[in-house]
N, C-alpha and C positions, 0 to 999 in steps of 0.2 A: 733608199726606198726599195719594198720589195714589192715583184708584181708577181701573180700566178693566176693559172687561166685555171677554172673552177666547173668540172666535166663530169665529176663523181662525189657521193657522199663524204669519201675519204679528202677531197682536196679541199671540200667546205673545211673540214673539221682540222686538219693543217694549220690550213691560210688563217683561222679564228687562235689555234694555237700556237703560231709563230707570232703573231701579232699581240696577243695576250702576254706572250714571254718577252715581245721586244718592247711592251712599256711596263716590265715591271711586276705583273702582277700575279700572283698565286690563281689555281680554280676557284677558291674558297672565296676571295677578295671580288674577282669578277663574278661568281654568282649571287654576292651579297648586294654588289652595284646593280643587279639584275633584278636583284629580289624571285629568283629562283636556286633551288637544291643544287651544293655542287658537283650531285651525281649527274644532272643537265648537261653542266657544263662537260664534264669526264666523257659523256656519252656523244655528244655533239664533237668534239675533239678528236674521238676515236674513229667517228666517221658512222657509227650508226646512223643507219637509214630509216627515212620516214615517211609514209605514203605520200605525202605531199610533196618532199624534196626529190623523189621518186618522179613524179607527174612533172612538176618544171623542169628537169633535166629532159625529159621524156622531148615534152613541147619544145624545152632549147634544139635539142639534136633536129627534130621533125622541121624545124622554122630556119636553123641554121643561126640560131645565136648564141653569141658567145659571151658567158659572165669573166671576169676576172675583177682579181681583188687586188687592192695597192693599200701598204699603209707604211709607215717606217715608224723604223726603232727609236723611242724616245730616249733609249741608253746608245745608239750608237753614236760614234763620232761624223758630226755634218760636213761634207765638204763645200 
């Protein structure tokens, strides 16, 4: 299982891309499951910023909350 605490544009687009890769799947696969362009997904990944994700980071810092993400690899080995 991975966890990472999620502070910046860049750590959204990580935690979505380590998780994407740990079950498998291509951008093209997951934006098709999305039913969105998998320039979306490239650009989410990369960590582009978005006024919006901008504003909740903003409110987290200011209120003092913390997001983190957990998901595990559906190809790793379970102990």
């Amino acid at each position: 299982m991975r966890i990472a605490r999620l502070h910046a544009p860049a750590d959204f687009g990580l935690a979505i891309q380590q998780a994407r890769i740990g079950r498998g799947l291509t951008q093209q696969e997951l934006a098709d499951l999305l039913g969105i362009p998998q320039s979306t997904v490239s650009e989410i990944e990369s960590g582009k910023s978005t006024i919006y994700l901008r504003r909740i980071l903003s409110l987290m810092r200011e209120t003092g909350v913390e997001l983190t993400a957990t998901w595990e690899d559906e190809h790793a080995p379970r102990s």
